[in-house]
The first five atom37 places (N, CA, C, CB, O) and aatype in JSON, in Angstrom:
{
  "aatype": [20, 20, 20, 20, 20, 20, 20, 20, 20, 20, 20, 20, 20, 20, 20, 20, 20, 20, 20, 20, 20, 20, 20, 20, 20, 20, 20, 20, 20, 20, 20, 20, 20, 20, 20, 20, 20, 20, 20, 20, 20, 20, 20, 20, 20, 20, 20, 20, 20, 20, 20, 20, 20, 20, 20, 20, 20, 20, 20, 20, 20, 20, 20, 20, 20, 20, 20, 20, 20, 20, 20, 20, 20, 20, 20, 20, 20, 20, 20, 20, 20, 20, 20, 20, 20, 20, 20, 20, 20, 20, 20, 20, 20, 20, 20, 20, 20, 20, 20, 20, 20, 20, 20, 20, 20, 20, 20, 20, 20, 20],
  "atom_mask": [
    [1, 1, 1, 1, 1],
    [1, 1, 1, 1, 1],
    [1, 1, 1, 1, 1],
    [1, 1, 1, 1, 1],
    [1, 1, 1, 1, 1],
    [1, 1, 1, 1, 1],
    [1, 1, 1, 1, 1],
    [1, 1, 1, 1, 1],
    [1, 1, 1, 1, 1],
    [1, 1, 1, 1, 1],
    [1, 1, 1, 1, 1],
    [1, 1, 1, 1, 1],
    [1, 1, 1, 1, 1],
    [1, 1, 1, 1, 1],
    [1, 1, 1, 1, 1],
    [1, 1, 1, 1, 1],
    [1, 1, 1, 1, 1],
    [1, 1, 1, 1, 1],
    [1, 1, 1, 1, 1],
    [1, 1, 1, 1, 1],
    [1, 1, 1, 1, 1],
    [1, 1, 1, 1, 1],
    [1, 1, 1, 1, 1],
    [1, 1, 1, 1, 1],
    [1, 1, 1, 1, 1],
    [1, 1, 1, 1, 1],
    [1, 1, 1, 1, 1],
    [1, 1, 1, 1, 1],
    [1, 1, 1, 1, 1],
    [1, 1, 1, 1, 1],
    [1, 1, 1, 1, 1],
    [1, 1, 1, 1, 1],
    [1, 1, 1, 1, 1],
    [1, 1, 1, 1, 1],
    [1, 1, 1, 1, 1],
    [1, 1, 1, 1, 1],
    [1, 1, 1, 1, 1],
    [1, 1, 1, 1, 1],
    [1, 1, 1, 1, 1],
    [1, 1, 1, 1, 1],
    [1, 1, 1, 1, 1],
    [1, 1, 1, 1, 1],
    [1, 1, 1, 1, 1],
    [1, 1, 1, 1, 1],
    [1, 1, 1, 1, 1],
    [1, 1, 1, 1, 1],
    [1, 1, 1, 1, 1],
    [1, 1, 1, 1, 1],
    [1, 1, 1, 1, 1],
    [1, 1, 1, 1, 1],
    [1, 1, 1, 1, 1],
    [1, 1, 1, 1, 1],
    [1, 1, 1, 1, 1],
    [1, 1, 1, 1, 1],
    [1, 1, 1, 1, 1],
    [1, 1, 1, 1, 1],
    [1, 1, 1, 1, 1],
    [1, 1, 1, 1, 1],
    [1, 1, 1, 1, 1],
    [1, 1, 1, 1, 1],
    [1, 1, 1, 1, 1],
    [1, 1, 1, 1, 1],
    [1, 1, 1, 1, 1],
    [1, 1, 1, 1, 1],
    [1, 1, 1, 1, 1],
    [1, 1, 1, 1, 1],
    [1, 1, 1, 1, 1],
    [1, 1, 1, 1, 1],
    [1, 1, 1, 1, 1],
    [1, 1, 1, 1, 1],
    [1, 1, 1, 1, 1],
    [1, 1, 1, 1, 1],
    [1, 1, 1, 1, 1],
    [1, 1, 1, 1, 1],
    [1, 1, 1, 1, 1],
    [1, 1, 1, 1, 1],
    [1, 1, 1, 1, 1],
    [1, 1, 1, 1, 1],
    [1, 1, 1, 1, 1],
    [1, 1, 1, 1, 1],
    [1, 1, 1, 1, 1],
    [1, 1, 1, 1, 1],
    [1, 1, 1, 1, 1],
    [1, 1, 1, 1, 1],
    [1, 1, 1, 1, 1],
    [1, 1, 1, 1, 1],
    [1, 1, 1, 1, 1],
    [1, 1, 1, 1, 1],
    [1, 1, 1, 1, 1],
    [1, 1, 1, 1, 1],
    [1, 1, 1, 1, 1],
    [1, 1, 1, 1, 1],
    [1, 1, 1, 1, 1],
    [1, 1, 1, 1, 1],
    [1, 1, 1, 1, 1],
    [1, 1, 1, 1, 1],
    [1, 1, 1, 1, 1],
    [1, 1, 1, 1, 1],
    [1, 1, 1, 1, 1],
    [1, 1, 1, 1, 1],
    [1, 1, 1, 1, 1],
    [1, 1, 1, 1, 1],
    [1, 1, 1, 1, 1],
    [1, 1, 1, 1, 1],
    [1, 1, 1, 1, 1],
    [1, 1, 1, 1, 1],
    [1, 1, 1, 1, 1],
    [1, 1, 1, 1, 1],
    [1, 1, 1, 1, 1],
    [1, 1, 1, 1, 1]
  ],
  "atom_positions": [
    [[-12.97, -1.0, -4.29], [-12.87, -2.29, -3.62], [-13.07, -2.07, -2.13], [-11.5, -2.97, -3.91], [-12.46, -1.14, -1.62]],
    [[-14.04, -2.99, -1.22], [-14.83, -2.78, 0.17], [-13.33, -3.94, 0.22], [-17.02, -3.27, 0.59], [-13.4, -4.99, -0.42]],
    [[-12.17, -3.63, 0.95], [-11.31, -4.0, 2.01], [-11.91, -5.05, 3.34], [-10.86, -2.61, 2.53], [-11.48, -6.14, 3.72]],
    [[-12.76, -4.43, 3.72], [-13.67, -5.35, 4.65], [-14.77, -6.73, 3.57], [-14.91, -3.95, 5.63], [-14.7, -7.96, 3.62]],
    [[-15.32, -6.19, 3.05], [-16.43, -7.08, 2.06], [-14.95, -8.07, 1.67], [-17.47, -5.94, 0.29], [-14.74, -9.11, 2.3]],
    [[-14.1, -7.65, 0.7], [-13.78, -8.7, -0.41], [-12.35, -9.31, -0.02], [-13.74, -7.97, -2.01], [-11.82, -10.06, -0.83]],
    [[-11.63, -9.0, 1.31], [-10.63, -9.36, 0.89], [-10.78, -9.81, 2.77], [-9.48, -8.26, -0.06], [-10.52, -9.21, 3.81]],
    [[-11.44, -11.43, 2.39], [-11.18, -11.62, 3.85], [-9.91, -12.66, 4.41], [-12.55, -12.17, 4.39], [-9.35, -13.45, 3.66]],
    [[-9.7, -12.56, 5.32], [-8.54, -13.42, 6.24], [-8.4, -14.82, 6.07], [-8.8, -13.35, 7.73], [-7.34, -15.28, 6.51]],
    [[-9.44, -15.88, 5.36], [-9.1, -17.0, 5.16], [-8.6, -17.17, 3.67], [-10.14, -17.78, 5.55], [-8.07, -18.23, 3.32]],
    [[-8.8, -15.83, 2.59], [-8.4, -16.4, 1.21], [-7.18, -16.15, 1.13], [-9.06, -15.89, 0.02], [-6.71, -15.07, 1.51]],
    [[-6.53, -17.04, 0.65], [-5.16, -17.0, -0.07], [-4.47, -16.96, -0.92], [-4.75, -17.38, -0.03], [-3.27, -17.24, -1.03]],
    [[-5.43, -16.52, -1.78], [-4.29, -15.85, -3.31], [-4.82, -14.61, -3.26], [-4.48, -16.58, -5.25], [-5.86, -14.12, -2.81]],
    [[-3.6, -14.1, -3.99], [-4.08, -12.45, -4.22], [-5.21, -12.26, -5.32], [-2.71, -11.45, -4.77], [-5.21, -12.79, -6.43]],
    [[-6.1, -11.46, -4.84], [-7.26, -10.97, -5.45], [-6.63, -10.66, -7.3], [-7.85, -9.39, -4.41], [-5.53, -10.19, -7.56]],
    [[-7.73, -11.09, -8.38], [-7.25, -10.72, -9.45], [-7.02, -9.27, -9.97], [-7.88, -11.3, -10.13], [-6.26, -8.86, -10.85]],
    [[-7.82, -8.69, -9.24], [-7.61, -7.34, -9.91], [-6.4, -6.94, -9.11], [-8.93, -6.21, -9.81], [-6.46, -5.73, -9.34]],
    [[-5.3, -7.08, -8.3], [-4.22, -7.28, -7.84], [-3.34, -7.27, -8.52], [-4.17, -8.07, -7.31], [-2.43, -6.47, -8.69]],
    [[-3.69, -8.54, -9.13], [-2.53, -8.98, -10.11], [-2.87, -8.81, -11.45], [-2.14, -10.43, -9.96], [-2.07, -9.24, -12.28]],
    [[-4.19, -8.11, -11.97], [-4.16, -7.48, -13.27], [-3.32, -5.7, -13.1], [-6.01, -7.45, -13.82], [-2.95, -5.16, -14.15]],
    [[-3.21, -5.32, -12.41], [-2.36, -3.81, -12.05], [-0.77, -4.25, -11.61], [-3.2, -2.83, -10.46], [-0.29, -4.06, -10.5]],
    [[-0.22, -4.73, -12.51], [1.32, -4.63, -12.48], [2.04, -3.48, -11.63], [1.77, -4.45, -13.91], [2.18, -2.29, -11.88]],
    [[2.45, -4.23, -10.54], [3.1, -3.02, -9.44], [2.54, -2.66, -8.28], [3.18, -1.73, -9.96], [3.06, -2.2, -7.26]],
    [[1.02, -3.02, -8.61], [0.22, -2.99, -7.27], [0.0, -3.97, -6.6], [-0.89, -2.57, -7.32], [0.05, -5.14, -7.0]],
    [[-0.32, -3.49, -5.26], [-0.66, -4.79, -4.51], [-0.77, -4.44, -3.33], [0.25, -5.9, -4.56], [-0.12, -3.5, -2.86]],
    [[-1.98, -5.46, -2.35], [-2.42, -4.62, -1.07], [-2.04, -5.07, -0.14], [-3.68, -4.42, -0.77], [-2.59, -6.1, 0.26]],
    [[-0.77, -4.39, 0.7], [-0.64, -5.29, 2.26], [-1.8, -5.84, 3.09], [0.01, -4.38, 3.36], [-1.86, -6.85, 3.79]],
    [[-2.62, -5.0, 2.85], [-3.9, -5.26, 3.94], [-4.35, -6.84, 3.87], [-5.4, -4.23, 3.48], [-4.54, -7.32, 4.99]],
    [[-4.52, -7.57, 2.96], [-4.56, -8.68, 2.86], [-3.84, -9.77, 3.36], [-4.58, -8.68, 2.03], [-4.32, -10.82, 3.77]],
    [[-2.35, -9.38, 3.3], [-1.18, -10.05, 3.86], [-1.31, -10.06, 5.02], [0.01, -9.61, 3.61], [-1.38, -11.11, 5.65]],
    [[-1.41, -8.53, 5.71], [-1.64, -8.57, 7.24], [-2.33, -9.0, 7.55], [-1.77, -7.79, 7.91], [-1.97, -9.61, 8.55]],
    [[-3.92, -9.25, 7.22], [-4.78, -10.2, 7.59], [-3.95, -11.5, 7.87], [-5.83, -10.35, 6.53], [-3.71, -11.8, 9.05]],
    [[-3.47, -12.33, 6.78], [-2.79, -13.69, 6.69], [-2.01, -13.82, 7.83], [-1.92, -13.9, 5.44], [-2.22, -14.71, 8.65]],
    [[-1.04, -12.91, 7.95], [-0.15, -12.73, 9.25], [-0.39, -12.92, 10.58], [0.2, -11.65, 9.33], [0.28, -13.38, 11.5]],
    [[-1.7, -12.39, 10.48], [-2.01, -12.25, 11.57], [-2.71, -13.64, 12.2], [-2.74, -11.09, 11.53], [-2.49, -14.25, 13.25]],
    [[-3.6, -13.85, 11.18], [-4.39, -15.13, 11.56], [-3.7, -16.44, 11.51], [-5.53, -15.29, 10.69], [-4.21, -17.45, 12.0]],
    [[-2.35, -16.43, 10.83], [-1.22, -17.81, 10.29], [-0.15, -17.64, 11.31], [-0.38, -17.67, 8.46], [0.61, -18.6, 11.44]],
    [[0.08, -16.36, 12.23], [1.3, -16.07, 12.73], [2.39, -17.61, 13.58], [0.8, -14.78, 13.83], [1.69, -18.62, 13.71]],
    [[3.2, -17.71, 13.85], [3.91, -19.15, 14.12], [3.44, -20.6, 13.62], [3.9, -19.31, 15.54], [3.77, -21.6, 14.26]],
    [[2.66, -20.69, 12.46], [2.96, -21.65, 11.84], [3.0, -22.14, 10.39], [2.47, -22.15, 12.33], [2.32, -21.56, 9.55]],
    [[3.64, -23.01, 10.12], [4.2, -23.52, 8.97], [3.19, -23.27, 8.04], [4.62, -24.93, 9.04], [1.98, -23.48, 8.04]],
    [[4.38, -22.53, 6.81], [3.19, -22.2, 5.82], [4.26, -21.87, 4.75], [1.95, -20.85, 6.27], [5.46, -21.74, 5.02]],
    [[3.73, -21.74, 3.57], [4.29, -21.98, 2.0], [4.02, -21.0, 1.09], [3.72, -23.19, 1.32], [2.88, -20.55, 1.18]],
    [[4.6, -20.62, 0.4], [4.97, -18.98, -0.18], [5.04, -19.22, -1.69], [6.66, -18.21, 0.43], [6.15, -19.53, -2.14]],
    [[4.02, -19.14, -2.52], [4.73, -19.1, -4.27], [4.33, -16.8, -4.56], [3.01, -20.84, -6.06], [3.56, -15.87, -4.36]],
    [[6.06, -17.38, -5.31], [6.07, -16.24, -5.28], [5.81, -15.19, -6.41], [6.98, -16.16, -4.82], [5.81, -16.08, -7.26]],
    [[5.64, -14.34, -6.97], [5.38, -13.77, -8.05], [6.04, -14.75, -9.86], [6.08, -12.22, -7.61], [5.39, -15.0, -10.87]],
    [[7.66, -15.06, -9.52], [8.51, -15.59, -10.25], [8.49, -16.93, -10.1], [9.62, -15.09, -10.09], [9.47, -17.62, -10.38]],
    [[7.16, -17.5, -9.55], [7.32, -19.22, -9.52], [7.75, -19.86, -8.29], [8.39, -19.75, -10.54], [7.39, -21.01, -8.07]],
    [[8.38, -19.3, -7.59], [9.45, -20.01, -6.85], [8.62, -19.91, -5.19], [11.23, -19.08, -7.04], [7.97, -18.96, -4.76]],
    [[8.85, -21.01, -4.62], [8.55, -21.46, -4.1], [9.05, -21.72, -2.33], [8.49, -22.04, -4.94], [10.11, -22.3, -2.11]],
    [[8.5, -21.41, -1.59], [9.14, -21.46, -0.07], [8.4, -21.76, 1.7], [9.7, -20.02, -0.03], [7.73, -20.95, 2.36]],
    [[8.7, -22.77, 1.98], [8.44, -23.39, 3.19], [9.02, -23.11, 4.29], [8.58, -24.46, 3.12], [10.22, -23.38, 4.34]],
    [[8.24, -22.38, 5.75], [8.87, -22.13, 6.67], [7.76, -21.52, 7.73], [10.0, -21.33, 6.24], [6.59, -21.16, 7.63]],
    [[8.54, -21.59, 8.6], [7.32, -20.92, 10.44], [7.02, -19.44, 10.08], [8.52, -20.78, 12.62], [7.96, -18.69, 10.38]],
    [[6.2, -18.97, 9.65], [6.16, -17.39, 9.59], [6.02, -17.02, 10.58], [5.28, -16.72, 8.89], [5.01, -17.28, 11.24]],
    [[7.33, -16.04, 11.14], [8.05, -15.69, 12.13], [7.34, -14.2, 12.82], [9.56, -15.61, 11.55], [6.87, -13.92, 13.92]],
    [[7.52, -13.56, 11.71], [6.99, -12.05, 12.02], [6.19, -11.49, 10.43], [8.62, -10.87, 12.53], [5.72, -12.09, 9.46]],
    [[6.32, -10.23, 10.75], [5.66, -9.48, 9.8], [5.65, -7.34, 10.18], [3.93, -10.35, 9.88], [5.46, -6.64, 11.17]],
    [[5.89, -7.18, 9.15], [5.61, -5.58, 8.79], [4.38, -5.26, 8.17], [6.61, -5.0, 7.84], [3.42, -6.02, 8.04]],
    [[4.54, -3.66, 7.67], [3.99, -3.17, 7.02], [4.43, -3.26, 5.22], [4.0, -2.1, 7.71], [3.84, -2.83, 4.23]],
    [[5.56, -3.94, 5.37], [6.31, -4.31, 3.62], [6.24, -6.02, 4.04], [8.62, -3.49, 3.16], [5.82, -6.67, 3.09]],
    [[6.39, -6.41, 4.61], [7.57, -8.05, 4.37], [6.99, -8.75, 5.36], [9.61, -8.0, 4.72], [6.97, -8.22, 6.48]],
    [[6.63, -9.56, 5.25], [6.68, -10.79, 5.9], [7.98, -12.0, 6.23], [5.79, -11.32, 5.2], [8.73, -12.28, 5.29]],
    [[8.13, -12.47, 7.19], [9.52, -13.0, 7.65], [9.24, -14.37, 8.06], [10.21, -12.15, 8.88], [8.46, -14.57, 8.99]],
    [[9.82, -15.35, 7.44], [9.47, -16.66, 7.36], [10.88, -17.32, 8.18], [9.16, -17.16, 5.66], [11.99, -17.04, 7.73]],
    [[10.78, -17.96, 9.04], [11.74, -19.16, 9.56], [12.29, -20.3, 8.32], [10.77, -20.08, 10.77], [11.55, -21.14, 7.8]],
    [[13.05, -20.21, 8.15], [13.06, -21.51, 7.3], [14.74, -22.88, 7.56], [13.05, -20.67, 5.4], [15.97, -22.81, 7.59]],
    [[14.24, -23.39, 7.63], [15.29, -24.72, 8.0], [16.29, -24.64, 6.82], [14.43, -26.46, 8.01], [15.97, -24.55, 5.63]],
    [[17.48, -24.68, 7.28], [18.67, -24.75, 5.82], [19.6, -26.03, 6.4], [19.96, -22.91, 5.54], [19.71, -26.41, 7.57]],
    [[20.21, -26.55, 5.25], [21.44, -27.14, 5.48], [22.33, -26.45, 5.2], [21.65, -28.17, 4.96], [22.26, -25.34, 4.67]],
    [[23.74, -27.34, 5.71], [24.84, -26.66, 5.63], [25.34, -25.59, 4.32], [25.67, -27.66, 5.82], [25.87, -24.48, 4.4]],
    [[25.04, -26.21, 3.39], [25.33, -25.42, 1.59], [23.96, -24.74, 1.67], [25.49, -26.78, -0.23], [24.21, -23.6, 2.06]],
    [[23.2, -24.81, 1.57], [22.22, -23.69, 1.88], [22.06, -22.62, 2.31], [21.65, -23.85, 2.34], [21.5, -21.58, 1.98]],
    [[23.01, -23.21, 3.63], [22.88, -21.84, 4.76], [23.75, -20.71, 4.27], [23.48, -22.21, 6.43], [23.45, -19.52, 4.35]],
    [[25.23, -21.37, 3.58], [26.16, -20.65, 3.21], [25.75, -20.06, 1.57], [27.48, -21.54, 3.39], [26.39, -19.06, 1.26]],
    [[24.92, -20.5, 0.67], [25.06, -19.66, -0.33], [23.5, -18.93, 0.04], [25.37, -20.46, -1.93], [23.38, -17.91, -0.64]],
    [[22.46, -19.13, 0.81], [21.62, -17.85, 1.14], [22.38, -16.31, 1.41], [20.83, -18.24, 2.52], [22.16, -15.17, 1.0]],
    [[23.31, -16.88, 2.24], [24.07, -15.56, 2.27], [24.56, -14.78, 0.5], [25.61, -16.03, 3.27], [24.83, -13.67, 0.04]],
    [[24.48, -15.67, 0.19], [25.44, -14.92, -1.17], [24.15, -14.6, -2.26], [26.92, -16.3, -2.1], [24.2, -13.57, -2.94]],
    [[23.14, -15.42, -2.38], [22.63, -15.45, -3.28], [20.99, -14.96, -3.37], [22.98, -16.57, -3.58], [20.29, -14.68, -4.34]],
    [[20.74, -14.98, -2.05], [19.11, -14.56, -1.4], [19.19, -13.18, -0.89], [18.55, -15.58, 0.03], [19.92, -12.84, 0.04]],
    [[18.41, -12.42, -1.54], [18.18, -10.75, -1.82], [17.97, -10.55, -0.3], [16.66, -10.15, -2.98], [18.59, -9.68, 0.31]],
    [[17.21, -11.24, 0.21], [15.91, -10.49, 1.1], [16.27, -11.83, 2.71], [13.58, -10.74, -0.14], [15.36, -12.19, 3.45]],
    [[18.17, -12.46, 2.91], [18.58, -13.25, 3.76], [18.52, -12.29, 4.92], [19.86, -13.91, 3.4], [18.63, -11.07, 4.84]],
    [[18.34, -12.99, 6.0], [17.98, -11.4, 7.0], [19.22, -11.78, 8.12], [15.86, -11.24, 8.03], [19.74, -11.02, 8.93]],
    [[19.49, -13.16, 7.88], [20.66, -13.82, 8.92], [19.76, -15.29, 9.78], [21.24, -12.26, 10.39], [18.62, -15.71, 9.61]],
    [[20.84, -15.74, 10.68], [20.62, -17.25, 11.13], [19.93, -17.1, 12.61], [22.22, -18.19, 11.21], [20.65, -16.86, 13.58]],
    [[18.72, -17.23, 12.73], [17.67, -17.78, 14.26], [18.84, -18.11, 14.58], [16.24, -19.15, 14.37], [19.54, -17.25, 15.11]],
    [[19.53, -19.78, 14.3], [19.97, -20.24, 15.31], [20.95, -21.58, 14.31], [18.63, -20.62, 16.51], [20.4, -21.97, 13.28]],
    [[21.64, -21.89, 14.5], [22.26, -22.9, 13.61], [21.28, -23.72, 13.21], [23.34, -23.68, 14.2], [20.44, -24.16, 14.0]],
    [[21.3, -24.01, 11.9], [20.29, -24.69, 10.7], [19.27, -24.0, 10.21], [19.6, -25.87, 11.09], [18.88, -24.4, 9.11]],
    [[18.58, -22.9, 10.78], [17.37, -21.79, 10.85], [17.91, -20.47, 10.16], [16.89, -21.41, 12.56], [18.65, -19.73, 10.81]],
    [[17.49, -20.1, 8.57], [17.61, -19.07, 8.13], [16.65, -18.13, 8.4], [17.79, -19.22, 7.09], [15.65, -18.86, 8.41]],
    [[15.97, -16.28, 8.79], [15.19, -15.66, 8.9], [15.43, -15.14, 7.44], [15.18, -14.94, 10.08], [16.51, -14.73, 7.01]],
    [[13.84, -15.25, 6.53], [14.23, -14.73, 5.59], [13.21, -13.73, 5.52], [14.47, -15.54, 4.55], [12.41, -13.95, 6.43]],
    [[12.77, -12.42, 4.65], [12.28, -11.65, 4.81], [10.91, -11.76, 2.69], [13.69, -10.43, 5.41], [11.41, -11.87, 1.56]],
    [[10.07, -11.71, 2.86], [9.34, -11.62, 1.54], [8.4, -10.19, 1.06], [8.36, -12.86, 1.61], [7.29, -10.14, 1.59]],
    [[8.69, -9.21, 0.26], [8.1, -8.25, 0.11], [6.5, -8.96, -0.26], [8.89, -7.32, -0.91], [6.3, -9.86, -1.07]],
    [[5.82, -8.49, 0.3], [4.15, -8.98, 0.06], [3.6, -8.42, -1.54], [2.96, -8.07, 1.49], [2.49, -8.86, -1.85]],
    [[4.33, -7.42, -2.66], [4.02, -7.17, -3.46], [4.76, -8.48, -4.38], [4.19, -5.79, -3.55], [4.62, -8.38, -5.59]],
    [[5.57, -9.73, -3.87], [5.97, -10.17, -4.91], [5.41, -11.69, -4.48], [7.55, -9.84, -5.23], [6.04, -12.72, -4.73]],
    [[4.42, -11.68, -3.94], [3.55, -13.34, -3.22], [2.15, -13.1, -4.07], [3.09, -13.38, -0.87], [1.26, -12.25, -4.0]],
    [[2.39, -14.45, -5.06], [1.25, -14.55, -5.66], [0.33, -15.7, -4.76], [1.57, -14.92, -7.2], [-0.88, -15.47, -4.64]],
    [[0.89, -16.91, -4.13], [-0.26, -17.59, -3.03], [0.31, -17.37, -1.78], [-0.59, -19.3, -3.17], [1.43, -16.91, -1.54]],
    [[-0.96, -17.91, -0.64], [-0.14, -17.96, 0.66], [-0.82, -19.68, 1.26], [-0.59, -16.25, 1.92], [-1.95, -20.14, 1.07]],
    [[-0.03, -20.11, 1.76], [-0.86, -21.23, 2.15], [-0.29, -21.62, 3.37], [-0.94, -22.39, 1.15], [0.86, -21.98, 3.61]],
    [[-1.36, -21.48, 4.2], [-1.19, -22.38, 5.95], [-0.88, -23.75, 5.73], [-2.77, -22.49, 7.02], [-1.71, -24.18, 4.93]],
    [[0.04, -24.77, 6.1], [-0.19, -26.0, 6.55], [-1.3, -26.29, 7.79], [1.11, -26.42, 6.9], [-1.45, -25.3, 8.51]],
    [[-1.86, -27.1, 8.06], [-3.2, -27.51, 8.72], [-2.21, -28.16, 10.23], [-4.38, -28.94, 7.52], [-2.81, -28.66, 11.18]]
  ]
}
Protein backbone atom coordinates (compact mmCIF):
# COMPACT_ATOMS: atom_id res chain seq x y z
CA UNK A 1 0.00 0.00 0.00
CA UNK A 2 1.60 3.67 -1.56
CA UNK A 3 0.73 5.72 1.95
CA UNK A 4 1.13 8.78 -0.25
CA UNK A 5 -1.06 7.38 -3.50
CA UNK A 6 -4.04 5.83 -1.41
CA UNK A 7 -4.59 7.16 1.75
CA UNK A 8 -5.16 10.84 1.24
CA UNK A 9 -6.14 13.69 3.87
CA UNK A 10 -9.67 14.39 2.70
CA UNK A 11 -11.02 10.58 3.02
CA UNK A 12 -12.68 9.58 5.98
CA UNK A 13 -13.27 6.14 6.62
CA UNK A 14 -10.72 3.77 7.18
CA UNK A 15 -9.42 2.13 4.12
CA UNK A 16 -10.98 -1.54 3.71
CA UNK A 17 -8.14 -3.48 3.76
CA UNK A 18 -7.77 -1.80 7.34
CA UNK A 19 -10.56 -3.11 8.51
CA UNK A 20 -10.37 -6.54 6.75
CA UNK A 21 -6.91 -7.21 9.17
CA UNK A 22 -8.47 -7.36 12.62
CA UNK A 23 -6.01 -5.46 14.94
CA UNK A 24 -4.52 -3.44 12.37
CA UNK A 25 -4.71 -0.13 11.57
CA UNK A 26 -2.72 2.92 10.25
CA UNK A 27 -2.15 6.11 12.30
CA UNK A 28 -0.81 7.72 9.28
CA UNK A 29 -4.17 8.35 8.04
CA UNK A 30 -5.53 9.74 11.29
CA UNK A 31 -2.64 12.08 11.44
CA UNK A 32 -3.37 13.25 8.17
CA UNK A 33 -7.18 13.97 9.54
CA UNK A 34 -5.66 15.70 12.56
CA UNK A 35 -3.88 17.62 11.07
CA UNK A 36 -6.00 19.03 8.33
CA UNK A 37 -9.47 19.00 10.94
CA UNK A 38 -7.29 20.27 13.93
CA UNK A 39 -9.83 22.81 16.23
CA UNK A 40 -12.88 21.97 14.70
CA UNK A 41 -16.02 20.23 15.33
CA UNK A 42 -16.09 16.86 14.16
CA UNK A 43 -17.78 13.33 14.83
CA UNK A 44 -16.23 9.99 15.66
CA UNK A 45 -18.12 6.42 14.94
CA UNK A 46 -16.29 4.16 16.53
CA UNK A 47 -15.23 0.59 15.87
CA UNK A 48 -18.35 -0.65 18.45
CA UNK A 49 -21.01 1.71 16.87
CA UNK A 50 -20.89 4.36 19.16
CA UNK A 51 -20.78 7.50 18.39
CA UNK A 52 -19.09 11.06 19.43
CA UNK A 53 -19.21 14.86 18.86
CA UNK A 54 -16.63 17.36 19.85
CA UNK A 55 -13.63 20.22 18.93
CA UNK A 56 -10.70 17.89 18.17
CA UNK A 57 -8.41 19.29 20.55
CA UNK A 58 -5.07 17.57 20.00
CA UNK A 59 -3.57 14.48 18.78
CA UNK A 60 -0.58 11.80 19.15
CA UNK A 61 1.03 9.18 17.69
CA UNK A 62 -1.90 6.59 19.43
CA UNK A 63 -5.06 8.92 20.24
CA UNK A 64 -6.63 11.57 19.17
CA UNK A 65 -8.29 14.02 21.85
CA UNK A 66 -11.63 15.45 21.27
CA UNK A 67 -13.24 18.45 23.41
CA UNK A 68 -16.54 17.46 24.13
CA UNK A 69 -19.44 19.47 25.96
CA UNK A 70 -21.02 17.41 29.04
CA UNK A 71 -23.75 18.09 31.40
CA UNK A 72 -23.85 17.87 34.83
CA UNK A 73 -24.66 13.70 35.02
CA UNK A 74 -22.46 13.29 32.22
CA UNK A 75 -19.67 14.97 33.46
CA UNK A 76 -19.89 12.91 36.67
CA UNK A 77 -20.40 9.36 35.31
CA UNK A 78 -17.56 9.98 32.35
CA UNK A 79 -15.47 9.83 35.20
CA UNK A 80 -16.67 6.43 36.25
CA UNK A 81 -17.59 4.91 33.17
CA UNK A 82 -15.36 6.32 30.04
CA UNK A 83 -12.04 4.24 29.60
CA UNK A 84 -10.11 6.80 27.73
CA UNK A 85 -11.83 10.32 30.29
CA UNK A 86 -8.65 12.38 30.32
CA UNK A 87 -10.38 15.08 32.85
CA UNK A 88 -12.41 18.61 32.60
CA UNK A 89 -10.97 21.75 29.98
CA UNK A 90 -13.06 23.72 32.02
CA UNK A 91 -16.55 23.34 33.72
CA UNK A 92 -19.08 21.65 31.20
CA UNK A 93 -15.95 20.58 28.74
CA UNK A 94 -14.82 16.91 29.04
CA UNK A 95 -11.06 16.12 27.22
CA UNK A 96 -11.54 12.79 26.01
CA UNK A 97 -8.85 10.77 24.43
CA UNK A 98 -9.76 7.97 21.17
CA UNK A 99 -7.22 5.21 20.24
CA UNK A 100 -7.20 5.66 16.25
CA UNK A 101 -7.15 1.70 15.96
CA UNK A 102 -10.77 1.71 17.31
CA UNK A 103 -12.38 4.76 14.69
CA UNK A 104 -14.14 3.24 11.98
CA UNK A 105 -15.37 7.02 10.38
CA UNK A 106 -14.08 10.47 10.87
CA UNK A 107 -16.16 13.32 9.88
CA UNK A 108 -15.42 17.23 9.83
CA UNK A 109 -18.51 19.39 10.40
CA UNK A 110 -18.34 22.12 7.48
Amino acid sequence: MNLDKDLKPTMNVVPPAVLQNAGSHQPYHYLLLCRQYMGQYSELEMMDGEVYSGLLSSYDSENLYMAIPLNGKEAEASRVVFPFFAGELHPGVGLFGFPFHGIRRFRPYA
